[in-house]
N, C-alpha and C positions, 0 to 999 in steps of 0.2 A: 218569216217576215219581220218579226219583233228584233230579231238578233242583227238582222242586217239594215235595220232601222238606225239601230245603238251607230254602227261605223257609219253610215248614211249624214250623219249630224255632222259631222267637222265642220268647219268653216263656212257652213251655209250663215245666210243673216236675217238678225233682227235689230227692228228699231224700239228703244224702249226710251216712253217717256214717263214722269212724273215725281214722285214724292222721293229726295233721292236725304238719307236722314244718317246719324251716327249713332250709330249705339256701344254705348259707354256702361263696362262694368268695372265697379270696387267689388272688390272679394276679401274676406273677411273673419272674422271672427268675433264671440260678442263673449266677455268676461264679465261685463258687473253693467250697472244699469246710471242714467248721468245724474248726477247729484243737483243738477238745474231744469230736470222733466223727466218725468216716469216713462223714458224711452232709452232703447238700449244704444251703447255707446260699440262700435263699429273698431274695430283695431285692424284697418286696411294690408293685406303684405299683397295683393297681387291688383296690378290695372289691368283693362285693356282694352281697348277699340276694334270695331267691324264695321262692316258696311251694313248700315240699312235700308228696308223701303226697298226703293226701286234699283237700290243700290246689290241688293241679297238678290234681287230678278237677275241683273247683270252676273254677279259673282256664278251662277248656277248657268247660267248660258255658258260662262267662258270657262267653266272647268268641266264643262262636255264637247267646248270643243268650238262653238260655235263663233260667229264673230258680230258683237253687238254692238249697237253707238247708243251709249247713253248723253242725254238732254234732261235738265233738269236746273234749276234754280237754288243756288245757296248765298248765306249772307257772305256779306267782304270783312269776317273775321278767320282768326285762326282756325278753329272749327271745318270751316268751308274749304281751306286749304290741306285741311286734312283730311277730309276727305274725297279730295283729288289727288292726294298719295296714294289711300289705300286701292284709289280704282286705277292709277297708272302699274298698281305693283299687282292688281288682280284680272291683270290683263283686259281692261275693260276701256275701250275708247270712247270718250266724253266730250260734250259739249256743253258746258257747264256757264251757266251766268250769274256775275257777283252782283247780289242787289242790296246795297248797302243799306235799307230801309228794313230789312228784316234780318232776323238773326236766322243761322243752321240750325235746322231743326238736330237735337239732339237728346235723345231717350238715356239719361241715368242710371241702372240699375245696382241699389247696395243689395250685396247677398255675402247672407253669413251663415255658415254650417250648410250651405246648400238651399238657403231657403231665401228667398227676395223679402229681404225688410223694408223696401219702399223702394220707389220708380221717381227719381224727378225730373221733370221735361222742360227744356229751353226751347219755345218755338213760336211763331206769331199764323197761327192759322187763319188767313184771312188773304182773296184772292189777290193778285201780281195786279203788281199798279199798269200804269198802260203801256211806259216805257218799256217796263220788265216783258209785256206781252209781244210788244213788237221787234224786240230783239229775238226773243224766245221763235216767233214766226218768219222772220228772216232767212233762221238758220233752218227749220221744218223743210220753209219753201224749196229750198237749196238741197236739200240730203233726201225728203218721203220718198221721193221714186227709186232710190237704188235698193229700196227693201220691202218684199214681198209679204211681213208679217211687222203689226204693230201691238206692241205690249201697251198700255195704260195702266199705269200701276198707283192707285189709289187710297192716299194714306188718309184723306179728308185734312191735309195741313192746307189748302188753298190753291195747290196748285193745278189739280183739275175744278174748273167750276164753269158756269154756263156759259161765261166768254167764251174761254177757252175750248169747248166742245163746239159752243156754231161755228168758231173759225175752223176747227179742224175738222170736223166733219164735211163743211164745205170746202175745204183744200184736199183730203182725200177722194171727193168725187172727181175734181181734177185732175188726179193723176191718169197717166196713160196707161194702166194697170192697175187698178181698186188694189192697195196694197189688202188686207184682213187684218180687222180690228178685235183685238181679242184686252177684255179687260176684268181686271180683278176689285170687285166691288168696294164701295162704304155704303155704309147702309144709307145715312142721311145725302147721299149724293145719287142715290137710285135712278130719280128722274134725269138724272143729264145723260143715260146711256142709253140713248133713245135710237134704234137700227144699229146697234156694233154686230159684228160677225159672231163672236163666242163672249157670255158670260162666265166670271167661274165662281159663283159663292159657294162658301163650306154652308152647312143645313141652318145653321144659325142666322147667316144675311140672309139665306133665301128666304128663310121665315117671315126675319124682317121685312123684305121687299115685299113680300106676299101678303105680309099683314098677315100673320098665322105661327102655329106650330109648327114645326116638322119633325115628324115621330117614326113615322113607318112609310113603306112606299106606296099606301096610299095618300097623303101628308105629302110625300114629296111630287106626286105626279098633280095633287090639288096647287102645288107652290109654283110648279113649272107653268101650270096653262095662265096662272095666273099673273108670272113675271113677262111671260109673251105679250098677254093680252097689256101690261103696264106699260111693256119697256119698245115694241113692237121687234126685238131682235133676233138674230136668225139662227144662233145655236145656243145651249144653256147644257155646262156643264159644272150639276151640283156637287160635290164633295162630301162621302159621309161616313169618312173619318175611318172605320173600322169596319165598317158594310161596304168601301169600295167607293163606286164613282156611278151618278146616275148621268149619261149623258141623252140629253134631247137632241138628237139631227133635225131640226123645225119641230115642230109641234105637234107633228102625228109618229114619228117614231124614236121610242125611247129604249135605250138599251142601258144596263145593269154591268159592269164591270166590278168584278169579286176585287177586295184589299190584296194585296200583295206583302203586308207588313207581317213579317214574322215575330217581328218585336217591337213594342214600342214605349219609346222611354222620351221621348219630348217632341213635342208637334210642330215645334218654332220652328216658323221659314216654311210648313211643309207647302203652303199654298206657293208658296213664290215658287217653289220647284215645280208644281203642277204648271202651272202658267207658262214659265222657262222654258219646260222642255215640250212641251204642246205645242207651242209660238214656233222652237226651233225645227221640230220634226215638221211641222206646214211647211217652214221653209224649206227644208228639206225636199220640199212634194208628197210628204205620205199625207193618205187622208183622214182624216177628223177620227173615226175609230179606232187609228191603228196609232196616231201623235196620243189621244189621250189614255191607252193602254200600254204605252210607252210612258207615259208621265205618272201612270199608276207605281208599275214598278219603280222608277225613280224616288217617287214618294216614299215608299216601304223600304228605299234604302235608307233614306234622312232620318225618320223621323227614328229608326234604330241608333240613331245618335244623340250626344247633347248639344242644345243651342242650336241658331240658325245654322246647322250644313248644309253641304252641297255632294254631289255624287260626280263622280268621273266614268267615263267611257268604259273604263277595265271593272269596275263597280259592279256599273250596271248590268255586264253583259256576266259578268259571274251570277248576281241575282235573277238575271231569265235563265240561264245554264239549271241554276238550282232549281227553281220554282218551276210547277206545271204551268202548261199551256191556258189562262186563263179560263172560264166557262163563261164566255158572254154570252147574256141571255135574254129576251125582248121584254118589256114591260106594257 
């Protein structure tokens, strides 16, 4: 089932909305320390740019195959434009609006010897004026029905907030086919995911949302009844990291999916790949079980990488060749 899932993916679709950001590294080196602050001085030889945000959702859809439209908001600088190169060259169809009252959010990262000496962020988190939203809903109105699965992809820069969820939530009751709203949390925006189809926080948001710990599976099944009874939503799949994936089908049945990472050498993106290929296997039509046991191995190929990766269809289907047949098991 799992193998024939992998070629099942092609060109099915998703609609992905949200936080769509740049992420910018200098790389580096650090020889002596500045003579004007006891802080190290940076000797740059390598740049480079990626897609963030909602933008790494996208990248991970279209190098399995899938065919996604991203919508999303950046400013009318150079920034903004540049990051409608890198989603035109990463196969990714956009719908993108220039809102000149805010800059493109973009994430800085200097790293020297391998190690991030500081993060600095260009961005105005704060919700889309009214203009920005009516444009933004225009284009929703026009495109939600040709896609059976919806991604929200959640950076906490402004662009999901309570506006923005009652119009949409009430424009997907509308459509002629409830597309599935599946979305990848912020903590401090909890309450606006009030009825989505699929949550996916790693153990840390669910915490958060829960107001708690999350330690062991009991911790985690106290976090789940708990994010229900908050958010009142109808599937919740937590992430925990190196224990696998705890997925809630509603509220009375919960099953354990074991990790699939053989190795793991950096976690970045791994959430967006979860989400990715989850979203695309529903469109696909496989069900909820069998898209996030699918999304597991996905994961366990990423995160054996550096940086935000992405996995491909040939990837993935060597990584279930390799690895046994999961043990999913009830909780």
């Amino acid at each position: 089932m799992i193998r024939n899932a992998v070629a099942s993916l092609v060109g099915h679709k998703v609609l992905i909305i949200g936080d769509l950001m740049l992420d910018h590294y200098l790389i580096g080196n650090v020889d002596r320390i500045s003579p004007e602050a006891p802080v190290p001085v940076v000797n740059v030889n390598k740049e480079s740019v990626v897609l963030g945000g909602a933008g790494n959702v996208g990248r991970n859809i279209a190098d399995l195959g899938g065919a996604s439209l991203l919508i999303s908001v950046v400013g009318d600088d150079r920034d903004g434009a540049l990051l409608d190169d890198l989603c035109n060259e990463a196969g990714i169809e956009t719908r993108i609006i220039r809102d000149a009252s805010r800059p493109t959010t973009k994430k800085t990262r200097i790293i020297a010897h391998n190690q991030q000496v500081v993060r600095v962020d260009h961005e105005l988190a704060v919700p889309l004026c009214d203009e920005a939203y009516d444009e933004l809903f225009t284009i929703l109105e026009s495109v939600v029905n040709d896609y059976p699965v919806v991604i929200l992809s959640d950076y906490g820069k402004g662009f999901i907030s309570r506006t923005f969820m009652d119009r949409f939530m009430a424009l997907v009751d509308t459509c002629s086919v409830r597309p599935q709203v599946l979305v990848d949390p912020k903590t401090v925006n909890y309450d606006l995911y009030q009825g989505v189809d699929l949550l996916t926080p790693n153990t840390k948001e669910a915490g958060e949302g829960a107001l708690m710990t999350v330690t062991d599976r009991k911790s985690v099944l106290k976090a789940g009844e708990a994010l229900f009874k908050r958010l009142n939503c109808n599937n919740l799949l937590i992430t925990l990291g190196p224990d696998g994936m705890a997925l809630f089908e509603g509220k009375n049945l919960v099953r354990h999916i074991p990790t699939f990472a053989r190795k793991v050498f950096d976690v970045t993106g791994a959430g967006d790949t979860v989400i990715a290929t989850t979203a695309l296997a529903l469109s696909a039509g496989f069900d909820l079980l069998t898209s996030c046991t699918l999304a597991n191995y996905a994961a366990g190929v990423v995160v054996a990488q550096v940086g935000a990766a992405t996995t491909r269809p040939e990837e993935l289907l060597e990584s279930v060749d390799e690895l046994p047949e999961p043990k999913v098991s009830q909780w």
